[in-house]
C-alpha atoms as an extended CHARMM CRD file, in Angstrom:
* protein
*
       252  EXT
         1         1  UNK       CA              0.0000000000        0.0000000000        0.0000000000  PROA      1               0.0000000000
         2         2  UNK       CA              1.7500000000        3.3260000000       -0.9280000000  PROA      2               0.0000000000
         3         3  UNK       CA              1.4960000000        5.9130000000        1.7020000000  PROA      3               0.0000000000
         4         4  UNK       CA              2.2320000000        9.5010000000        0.9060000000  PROA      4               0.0000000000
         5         5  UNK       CA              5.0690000000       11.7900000000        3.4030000000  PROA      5               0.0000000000
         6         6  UNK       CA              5.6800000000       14.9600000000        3.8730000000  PROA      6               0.0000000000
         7         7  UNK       CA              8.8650000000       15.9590000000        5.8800000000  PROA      7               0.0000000000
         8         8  UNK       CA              8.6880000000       19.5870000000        6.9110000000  PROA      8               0.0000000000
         9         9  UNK       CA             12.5790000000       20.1790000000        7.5540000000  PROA      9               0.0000000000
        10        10  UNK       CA             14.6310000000       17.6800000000        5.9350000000  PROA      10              0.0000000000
        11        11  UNK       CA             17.4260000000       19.3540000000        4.6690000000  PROA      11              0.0000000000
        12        12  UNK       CA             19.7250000000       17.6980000000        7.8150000000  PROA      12              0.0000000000
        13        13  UNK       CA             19.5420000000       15.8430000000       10.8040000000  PROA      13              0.0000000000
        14        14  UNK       CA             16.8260000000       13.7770000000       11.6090000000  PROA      14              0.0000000000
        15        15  UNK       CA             14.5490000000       15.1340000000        9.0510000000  PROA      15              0.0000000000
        16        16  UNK       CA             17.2010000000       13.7760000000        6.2300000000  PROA      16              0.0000000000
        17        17  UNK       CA             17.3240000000       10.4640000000        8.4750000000  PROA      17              0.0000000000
        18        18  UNK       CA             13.5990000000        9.9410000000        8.0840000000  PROA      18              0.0000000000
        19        19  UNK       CA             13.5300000000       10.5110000000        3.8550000000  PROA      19              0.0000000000
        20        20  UNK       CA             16.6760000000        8.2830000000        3.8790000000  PROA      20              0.0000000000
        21        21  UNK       CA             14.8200000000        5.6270000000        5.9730000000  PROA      21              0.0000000000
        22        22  UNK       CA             11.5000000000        5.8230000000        4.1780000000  PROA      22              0.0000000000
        23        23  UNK       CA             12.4960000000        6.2780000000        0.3430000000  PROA      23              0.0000000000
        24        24  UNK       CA             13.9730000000        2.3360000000        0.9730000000  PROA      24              0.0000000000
        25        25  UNK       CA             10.3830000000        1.6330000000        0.7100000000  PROA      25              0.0000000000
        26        26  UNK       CA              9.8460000000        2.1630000000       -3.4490000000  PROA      26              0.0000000000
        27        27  UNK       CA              6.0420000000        2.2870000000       -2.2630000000  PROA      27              0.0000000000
        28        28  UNK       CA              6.1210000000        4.9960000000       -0.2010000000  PROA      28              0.0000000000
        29        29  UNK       CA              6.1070000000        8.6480000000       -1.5570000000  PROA      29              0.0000000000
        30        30  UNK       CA              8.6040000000       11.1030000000        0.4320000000  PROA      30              0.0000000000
        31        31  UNK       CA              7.6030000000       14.9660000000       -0.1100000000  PROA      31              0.0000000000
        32        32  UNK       CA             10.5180000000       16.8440000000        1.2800000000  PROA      32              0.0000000000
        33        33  UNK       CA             10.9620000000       20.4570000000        2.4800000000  PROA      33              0.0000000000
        34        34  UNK       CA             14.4270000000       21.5930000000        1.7670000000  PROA      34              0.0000000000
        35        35  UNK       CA             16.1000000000       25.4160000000        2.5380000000  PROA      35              0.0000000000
        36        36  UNK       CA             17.5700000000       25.5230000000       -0.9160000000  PROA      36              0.0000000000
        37        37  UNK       CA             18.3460000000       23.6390000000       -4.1710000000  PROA      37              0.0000000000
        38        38  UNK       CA             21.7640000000       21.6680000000       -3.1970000000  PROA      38              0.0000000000
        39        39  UNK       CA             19.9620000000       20.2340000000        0.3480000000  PROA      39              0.0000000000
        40        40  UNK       CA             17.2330000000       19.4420000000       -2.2380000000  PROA      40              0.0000000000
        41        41  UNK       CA             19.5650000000       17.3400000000       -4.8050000000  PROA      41              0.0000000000
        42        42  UNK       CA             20.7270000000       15.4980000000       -1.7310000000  PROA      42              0.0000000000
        43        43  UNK       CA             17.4210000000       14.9490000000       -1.0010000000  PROA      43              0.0000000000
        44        44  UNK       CA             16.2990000000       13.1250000000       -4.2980000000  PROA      44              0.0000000000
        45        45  UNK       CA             19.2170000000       11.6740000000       -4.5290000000  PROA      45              0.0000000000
        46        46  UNK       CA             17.6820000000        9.3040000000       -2.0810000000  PROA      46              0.0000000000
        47        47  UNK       CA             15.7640000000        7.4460000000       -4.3170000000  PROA      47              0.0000000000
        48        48  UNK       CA             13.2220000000        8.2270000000       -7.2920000000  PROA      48              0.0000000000
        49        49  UNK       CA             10.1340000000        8.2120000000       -4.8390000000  PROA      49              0.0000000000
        50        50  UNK       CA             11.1810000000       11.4880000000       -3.2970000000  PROA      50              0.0000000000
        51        51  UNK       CA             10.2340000000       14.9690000000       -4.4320000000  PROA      51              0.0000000000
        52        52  UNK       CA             11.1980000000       18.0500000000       -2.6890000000  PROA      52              0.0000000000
        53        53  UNK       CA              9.9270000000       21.8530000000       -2.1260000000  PROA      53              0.0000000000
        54        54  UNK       CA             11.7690000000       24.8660000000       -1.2180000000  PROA      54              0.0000000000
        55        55  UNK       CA             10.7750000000       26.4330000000        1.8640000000  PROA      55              0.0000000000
        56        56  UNK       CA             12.5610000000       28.3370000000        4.4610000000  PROA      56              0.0000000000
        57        57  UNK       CA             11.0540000000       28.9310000000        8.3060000000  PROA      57              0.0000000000
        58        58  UNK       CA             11.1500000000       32.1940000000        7.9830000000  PROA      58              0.0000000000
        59        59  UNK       CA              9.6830000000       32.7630000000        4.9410000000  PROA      59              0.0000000000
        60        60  UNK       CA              6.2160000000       34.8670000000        4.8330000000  PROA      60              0.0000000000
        61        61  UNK       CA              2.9030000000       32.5460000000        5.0070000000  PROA      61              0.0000000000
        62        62  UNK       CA              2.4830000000       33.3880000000        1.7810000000  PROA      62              0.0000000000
        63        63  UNK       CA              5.5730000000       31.6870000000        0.2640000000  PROA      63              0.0000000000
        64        64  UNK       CA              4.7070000000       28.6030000000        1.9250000000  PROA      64              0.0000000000
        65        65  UNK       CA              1.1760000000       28.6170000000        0.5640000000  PROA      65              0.0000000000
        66        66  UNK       CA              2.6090000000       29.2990000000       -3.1850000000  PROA      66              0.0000000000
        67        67  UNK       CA              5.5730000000       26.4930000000       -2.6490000000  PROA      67              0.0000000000
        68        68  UNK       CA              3.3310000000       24.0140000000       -1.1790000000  PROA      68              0.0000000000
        69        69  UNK       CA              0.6430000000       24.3760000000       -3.8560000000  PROA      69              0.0000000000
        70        70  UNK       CA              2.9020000000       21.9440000000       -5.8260000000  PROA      70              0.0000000000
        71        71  UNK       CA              1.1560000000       19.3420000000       -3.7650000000  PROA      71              0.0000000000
        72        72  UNK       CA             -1.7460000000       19.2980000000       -5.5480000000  PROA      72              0.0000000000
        73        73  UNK       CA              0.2270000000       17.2570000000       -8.2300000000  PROA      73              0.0000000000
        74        74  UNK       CA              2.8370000000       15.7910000000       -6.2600000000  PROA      74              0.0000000000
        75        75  UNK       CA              0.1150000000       13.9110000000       -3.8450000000  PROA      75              0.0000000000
        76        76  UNK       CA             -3.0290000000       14.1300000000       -6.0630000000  PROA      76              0.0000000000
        77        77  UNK       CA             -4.4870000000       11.6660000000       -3.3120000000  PROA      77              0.0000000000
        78        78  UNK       CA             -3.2720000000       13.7110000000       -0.1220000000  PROA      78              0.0000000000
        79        79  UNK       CA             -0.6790000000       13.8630000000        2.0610000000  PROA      79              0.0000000000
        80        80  UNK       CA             -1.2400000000       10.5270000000        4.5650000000  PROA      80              0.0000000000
        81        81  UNK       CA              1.7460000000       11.5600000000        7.2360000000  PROA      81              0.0000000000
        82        82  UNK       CA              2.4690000000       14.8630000000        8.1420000000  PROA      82              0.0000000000
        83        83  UNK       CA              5.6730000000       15.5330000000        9.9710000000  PROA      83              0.0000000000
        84        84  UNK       CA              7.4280000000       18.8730000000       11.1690000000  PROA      84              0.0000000000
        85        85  UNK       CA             10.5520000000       18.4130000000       11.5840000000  PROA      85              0.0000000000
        86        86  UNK       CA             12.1250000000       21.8680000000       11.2510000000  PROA      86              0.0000000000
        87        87  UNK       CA             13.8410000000       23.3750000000       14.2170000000  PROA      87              0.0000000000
        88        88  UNK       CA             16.8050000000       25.0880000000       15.9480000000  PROA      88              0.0000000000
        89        89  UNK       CA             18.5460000000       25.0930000000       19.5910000000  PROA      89              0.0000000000
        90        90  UNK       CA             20.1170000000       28.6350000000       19.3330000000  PROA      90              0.0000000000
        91        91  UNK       CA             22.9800000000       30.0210000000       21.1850000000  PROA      91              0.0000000000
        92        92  UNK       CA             23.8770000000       28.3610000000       24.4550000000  PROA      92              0.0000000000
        93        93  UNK       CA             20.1040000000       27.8990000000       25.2780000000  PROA      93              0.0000000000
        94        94  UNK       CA             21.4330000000       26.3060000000       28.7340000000  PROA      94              0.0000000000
        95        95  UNK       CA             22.5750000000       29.3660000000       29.9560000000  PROA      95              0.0000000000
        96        96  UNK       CA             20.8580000000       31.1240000000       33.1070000000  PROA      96              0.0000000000
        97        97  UNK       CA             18.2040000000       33.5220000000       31.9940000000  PROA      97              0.0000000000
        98        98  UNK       CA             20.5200000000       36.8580000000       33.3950000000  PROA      98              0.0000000000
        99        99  UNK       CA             23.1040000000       35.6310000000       30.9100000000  PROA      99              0.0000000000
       100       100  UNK       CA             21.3500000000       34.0090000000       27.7610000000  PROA      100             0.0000000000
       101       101  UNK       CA             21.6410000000       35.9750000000       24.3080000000  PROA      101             0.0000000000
       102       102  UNK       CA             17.6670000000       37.0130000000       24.7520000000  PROA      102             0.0000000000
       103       103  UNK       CA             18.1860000000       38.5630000000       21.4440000000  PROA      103             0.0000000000
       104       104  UNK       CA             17.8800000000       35.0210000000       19.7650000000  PROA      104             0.0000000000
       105       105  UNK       CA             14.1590000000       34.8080000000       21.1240000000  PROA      105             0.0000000000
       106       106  UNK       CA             13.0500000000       36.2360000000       17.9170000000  PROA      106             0.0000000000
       107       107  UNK       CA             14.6830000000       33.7770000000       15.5220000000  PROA      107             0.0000000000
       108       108  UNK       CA             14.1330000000       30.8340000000       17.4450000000  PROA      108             0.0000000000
       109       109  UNK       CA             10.1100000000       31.1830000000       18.0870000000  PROA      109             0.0000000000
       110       110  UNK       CA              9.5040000000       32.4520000000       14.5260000000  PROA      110             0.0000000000
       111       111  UNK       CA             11.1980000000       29.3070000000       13.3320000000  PROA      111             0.0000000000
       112       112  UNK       CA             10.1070000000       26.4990000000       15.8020000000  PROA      112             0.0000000000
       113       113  UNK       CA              6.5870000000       27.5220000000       16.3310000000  PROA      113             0.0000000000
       114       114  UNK       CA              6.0330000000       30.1020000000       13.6900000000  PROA      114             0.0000000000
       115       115  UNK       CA              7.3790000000       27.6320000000       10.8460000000  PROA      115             0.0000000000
       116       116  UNK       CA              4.9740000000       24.9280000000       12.4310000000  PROA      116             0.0000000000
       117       117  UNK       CA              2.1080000000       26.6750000000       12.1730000000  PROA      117             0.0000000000
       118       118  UNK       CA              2.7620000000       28.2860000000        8.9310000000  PROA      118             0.0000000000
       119       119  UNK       CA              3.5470000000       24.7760000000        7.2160000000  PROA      119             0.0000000000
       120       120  UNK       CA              0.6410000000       22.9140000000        8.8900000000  PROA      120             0.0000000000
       121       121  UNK       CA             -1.9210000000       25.9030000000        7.8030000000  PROA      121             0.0000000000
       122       122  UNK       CA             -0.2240000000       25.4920000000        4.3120000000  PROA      122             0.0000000000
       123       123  UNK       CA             -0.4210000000       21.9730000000        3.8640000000  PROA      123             0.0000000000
       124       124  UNK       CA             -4.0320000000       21.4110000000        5.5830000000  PROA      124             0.0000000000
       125       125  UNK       CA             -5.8180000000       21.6380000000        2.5050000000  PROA      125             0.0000000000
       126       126  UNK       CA             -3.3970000000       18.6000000000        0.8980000000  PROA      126             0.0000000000
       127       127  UNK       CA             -3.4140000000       16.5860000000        4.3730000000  PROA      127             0.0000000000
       128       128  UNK       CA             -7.3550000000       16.0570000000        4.0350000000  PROA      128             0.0000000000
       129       129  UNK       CA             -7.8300000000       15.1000000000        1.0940000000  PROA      129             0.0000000000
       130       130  UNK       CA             -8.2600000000       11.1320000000       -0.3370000000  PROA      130             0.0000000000
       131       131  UNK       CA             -9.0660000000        8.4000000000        2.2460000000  PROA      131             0.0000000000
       132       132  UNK       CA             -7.6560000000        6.6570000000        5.5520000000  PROA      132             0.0000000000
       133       133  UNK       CA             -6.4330000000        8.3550000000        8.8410000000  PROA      133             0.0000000000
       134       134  UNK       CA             -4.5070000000       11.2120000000        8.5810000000  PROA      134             0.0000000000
       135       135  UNK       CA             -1.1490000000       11.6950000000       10.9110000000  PROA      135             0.0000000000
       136       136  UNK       CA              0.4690000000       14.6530000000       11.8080000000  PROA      136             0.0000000000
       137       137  UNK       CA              3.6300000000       14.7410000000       14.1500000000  PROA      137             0.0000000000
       138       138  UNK       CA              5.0960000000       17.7500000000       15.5100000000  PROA      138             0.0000000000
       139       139  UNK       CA              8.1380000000       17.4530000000       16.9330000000  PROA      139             0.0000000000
       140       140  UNK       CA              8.9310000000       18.7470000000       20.0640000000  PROA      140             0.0000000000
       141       141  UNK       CA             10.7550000000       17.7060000000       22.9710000000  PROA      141             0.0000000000
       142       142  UNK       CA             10.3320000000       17.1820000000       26.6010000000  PROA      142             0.0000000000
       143       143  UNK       CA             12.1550000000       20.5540000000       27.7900000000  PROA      143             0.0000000000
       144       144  UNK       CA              8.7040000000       22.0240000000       26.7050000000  PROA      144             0.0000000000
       145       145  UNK       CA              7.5880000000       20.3980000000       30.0930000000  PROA      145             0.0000000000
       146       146  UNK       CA              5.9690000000       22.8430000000       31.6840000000  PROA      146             0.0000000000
       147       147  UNK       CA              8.4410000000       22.3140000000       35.2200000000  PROA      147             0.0000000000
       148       148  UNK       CA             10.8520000000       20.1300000000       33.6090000000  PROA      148             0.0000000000
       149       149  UNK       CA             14.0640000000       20.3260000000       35.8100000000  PROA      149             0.0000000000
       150       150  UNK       CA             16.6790000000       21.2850000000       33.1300000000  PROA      150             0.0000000000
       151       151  UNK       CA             16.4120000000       25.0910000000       31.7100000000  PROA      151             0.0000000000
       152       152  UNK       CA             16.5570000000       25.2820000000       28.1060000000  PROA      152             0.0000000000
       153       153  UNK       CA             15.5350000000       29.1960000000       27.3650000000  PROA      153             0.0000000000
       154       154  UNK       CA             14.0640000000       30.0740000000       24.0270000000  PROA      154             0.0000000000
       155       155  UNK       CA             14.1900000000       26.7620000000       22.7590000000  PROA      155             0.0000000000
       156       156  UNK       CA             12.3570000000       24.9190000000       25.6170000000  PROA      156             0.0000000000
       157       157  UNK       CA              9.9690000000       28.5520000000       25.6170000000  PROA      157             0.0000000000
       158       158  UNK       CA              9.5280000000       27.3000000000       21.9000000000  PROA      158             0.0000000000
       159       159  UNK       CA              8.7340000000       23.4980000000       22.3130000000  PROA      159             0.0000000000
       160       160  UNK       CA              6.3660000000       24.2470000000       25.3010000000  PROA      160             0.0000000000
       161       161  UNK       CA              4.7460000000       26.4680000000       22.3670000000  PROA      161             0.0000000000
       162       162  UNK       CA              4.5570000000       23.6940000000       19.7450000000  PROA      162             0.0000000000
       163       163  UNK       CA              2.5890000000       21.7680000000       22.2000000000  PROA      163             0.0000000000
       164       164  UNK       CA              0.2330000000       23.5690000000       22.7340000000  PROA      164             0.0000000000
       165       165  UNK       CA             -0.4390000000       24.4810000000       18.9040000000  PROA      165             0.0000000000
       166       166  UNK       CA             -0.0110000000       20.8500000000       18.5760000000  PROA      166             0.0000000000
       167       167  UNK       CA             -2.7120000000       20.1740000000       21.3600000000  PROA      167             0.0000000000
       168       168  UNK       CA             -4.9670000000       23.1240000000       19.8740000000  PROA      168             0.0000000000
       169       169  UNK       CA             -4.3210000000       21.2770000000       16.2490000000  PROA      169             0.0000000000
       170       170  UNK       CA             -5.7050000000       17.9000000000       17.6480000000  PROA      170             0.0000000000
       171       171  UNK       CA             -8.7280000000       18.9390000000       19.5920000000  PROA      171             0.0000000000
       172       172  UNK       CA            -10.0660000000       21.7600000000       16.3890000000  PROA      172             0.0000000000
       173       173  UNK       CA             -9.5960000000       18.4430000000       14.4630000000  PROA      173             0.0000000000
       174       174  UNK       CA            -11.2920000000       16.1030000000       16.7090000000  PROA      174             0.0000000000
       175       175  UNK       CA            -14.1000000000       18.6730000000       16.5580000000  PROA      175             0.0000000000
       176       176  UNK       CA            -14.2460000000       18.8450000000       12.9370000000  PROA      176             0.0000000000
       177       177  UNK       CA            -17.0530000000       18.2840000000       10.6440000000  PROA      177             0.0000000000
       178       178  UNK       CA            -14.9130000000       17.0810000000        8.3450000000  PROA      178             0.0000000000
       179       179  UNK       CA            -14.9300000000       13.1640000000        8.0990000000  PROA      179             0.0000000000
       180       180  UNK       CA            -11.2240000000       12.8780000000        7.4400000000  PROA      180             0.0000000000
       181       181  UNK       CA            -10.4370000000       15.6650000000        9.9680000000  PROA      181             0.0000000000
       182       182  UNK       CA            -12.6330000000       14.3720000000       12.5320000000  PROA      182             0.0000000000
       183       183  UNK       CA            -10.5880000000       10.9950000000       12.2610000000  PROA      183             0.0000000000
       184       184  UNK       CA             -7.2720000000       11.9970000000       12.0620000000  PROA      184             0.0000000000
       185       185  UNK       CA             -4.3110000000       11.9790000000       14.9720000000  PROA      185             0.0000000000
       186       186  UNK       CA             -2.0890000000       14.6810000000       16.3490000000  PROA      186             0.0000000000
       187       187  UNK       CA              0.1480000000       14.0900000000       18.3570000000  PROA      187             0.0000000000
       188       188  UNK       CA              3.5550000000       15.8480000000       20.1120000000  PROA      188             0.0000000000
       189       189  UNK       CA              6.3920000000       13.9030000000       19.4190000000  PROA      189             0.0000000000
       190       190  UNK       CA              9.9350000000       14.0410000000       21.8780000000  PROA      190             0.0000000000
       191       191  UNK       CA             12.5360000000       12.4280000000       19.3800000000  PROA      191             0.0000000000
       192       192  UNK       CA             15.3550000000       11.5400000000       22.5470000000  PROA      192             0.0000000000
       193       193  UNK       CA             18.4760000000       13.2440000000       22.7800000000  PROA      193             0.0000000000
       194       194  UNK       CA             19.4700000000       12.8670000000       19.3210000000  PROA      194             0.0000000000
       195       195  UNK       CA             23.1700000000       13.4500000000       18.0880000000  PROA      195             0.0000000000
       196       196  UNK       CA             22.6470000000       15.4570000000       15.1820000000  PROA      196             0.0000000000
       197       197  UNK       CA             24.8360000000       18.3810000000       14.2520000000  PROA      197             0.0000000000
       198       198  UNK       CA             22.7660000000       20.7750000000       15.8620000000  PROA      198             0.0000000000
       199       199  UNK       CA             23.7080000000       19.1450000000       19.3520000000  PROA      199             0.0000000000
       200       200  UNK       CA             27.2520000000       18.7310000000       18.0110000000  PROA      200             0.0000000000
       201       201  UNK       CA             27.4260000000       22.4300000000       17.1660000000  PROA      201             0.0000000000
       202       202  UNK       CA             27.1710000000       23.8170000000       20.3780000000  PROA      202             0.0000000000
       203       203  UNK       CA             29.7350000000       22.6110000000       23.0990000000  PROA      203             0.0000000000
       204       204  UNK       CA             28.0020000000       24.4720000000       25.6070000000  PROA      204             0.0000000000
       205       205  UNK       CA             24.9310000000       22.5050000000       25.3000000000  PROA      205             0.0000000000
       206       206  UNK       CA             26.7400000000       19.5180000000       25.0770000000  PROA      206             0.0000000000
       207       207  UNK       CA             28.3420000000       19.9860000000       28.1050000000  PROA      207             0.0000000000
       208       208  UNK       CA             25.1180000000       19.6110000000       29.9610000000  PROA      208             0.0000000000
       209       209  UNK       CA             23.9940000000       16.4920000000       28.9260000000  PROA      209             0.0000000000
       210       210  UNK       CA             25.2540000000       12.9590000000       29.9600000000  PROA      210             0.0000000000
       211       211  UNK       CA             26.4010000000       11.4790000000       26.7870000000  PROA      211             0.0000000000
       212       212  UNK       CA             25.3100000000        8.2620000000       27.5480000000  PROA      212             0.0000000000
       213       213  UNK       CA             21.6740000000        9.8650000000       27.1450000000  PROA      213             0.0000000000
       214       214  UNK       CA             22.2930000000       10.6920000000       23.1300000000  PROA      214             0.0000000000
       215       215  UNK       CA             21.5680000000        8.1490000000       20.6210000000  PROA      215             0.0000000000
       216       216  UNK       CA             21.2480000000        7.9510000000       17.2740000000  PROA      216             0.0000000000
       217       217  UNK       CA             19.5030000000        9.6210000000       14.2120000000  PROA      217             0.0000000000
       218       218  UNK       CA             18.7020000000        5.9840000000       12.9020000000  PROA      218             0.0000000000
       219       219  UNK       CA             17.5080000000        5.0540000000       16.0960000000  PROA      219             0.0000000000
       220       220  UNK       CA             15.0990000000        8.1270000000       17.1020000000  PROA      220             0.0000000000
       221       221  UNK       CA             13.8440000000        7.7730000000       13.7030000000  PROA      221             0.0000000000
       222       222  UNK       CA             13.3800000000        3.7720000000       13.5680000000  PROA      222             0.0000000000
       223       223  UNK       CA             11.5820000000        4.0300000000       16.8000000000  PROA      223             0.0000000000
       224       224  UNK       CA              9.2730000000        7.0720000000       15.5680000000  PROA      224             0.0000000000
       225       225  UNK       CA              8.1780000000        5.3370000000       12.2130000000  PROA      225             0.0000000000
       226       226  UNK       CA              7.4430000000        2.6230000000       13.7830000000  PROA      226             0.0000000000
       227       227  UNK       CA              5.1450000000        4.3650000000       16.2850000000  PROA      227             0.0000000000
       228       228  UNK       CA              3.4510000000        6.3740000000       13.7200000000  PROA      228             0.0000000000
       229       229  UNK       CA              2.7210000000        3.3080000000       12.2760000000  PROA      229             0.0000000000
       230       230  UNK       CA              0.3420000000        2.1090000000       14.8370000000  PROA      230             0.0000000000
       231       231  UNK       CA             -0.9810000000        5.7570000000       15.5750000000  PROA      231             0.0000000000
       232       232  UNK       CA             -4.9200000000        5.4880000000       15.5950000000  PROA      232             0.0000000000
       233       233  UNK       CA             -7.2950000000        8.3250000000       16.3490000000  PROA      233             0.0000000000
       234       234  UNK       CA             -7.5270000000        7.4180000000       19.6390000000  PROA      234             0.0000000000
       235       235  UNK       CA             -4.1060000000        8.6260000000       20.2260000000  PROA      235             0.0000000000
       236       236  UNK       CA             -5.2680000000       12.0720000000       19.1220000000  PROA      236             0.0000000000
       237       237  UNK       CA             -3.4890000000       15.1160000000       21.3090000000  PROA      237             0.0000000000
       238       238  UNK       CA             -1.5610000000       12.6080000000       23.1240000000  PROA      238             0.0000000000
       239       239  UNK       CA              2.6290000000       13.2540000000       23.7420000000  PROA      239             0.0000000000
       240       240  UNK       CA              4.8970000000       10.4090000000       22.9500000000  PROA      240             0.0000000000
       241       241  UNK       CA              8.4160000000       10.1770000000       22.8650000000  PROA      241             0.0000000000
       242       242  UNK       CA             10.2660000000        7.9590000000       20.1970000000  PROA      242             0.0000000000
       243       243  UNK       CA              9.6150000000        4.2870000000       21.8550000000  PROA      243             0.0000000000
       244       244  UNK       CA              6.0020000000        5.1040000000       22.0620000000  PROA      244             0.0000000000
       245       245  UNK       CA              5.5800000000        5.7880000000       25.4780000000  PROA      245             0.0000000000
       246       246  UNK       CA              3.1520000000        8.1120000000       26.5700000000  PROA      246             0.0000000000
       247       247  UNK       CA              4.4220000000       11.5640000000       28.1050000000  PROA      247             0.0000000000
       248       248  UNK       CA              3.5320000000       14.2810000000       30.1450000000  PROA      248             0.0000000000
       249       249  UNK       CA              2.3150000000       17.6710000000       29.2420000000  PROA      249             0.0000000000
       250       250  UNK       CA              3.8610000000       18.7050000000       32.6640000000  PROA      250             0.0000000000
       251       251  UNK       CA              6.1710000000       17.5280000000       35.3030000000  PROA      251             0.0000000000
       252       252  UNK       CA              4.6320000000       19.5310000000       37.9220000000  PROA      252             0.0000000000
């Protein structure tokens, strides 16, 4: 059965780790969002079942509804998994709030929740469309506990956002009178402590994590596949992390 993908923020990391993973399948179909046209080569490079559209974070609404209009032809039949990706850490987000660079506020929420909302609104109209039950993923991570022990500044302000537009996403669904909204599933997704470059980049925030704790794109992306897998609507607004346990909204 072919099932149709798209991958807001592939370009690196473990949205490139997921379109790597899933064009192995010939059935599937791997829509990819890439920053700009070499991250996009890489991208089909993959394999002939992915296709990829040029989108950056910060781009106006209105360039993400043009770009992603190329869905209508690229998934004629709808988009069947819906995952955002995209994201950044910023500057030494594990500093104390006296000393952090609060400057970087505005690039890091206009990318991690801004970009989510702009690329869900976008593709919405290509996500219900066709048959089955629709599955969208936002990734977050559990420093957007609300009381979660470890400070994280802008980016933790940022994933505590994406939750809740996640959890507002999943209940205006569930609410729906649309059949295919109505029976879809939302859910937050905490991908571990991956070791991507964007951890890598930053010795700071390195520093502050046990490095026993990171593992693997392959792995946070083997375990999430398989999880959306099994998603039914019954997990709608729910928080999992990458082994498909169940999370917390808050650790208070």
């Amino acid at each position: 059965m072919s099932t149709t993908y798209l991958i807001v923020g592939a370009s690196r990391g473990i949205g490139f780790t997921y379109v790597k993973h899933l064009a192995l399948n010939k059935s599937n179909l791997i829509i990819a969002t890439a920053r700009n046209e070499n991250a996009a080569a890489k991208l089909e490079a993959l394999g002939p079942n992915v296709k990829t559209i040029l989108i950056d974070m910060q781009d106006p609404y209105s360039k993400f509804e043009t770009s992603f209009k190329q869905l209508e032809t690229l998934a004629p039949s709808g988009v069947d998994v819906f995952i955002q990706n995209a994201g950044i850490s910023g500057p030494s987000c594990f500093a104390p709030p006296q000393e952090y660079e609060v400057d970087a506020y505005d690039e890091i929420l206009a990318i991690n929740i801004g970009g989510s909302a702009k690329s869900y609104k976008a593709a919405y109209p290509y996500i219900f469309k066709g048959e089955g039950t629709k599955k969208i993923v936002f990734t977050t991570s559990l420093l957007g506990q609300l009381g979660f022990p470890m400070a994280a500044q802008a980016y933790a302000v940022s994933k505590a956002g994406i939750n809740h537009l996640g959890y507002q996403v999943a209940l205006t669904n569930a609410n729906s009178e649309d059949v295919l909204a109505k029976n879809s599933v939302t859910i937050l997704l905490h991908p571990g402590i991956v070791d991507t470059d964007m951890t890598t980049a930053s010795a700071d925030n390195r520093d502050k994590v046990d490095a026993s704790l990171f593992i693997s794109q392959d792995e946070s992306v083997t375990g999430t596949l398989a999880l959306v897998d099994k998603l039914t609507s019954a997990d709608n607004g729910k928080f999992f992390d990458y082994k498909g346990e169940e999370l917390k909204y808050s650790a208070i």
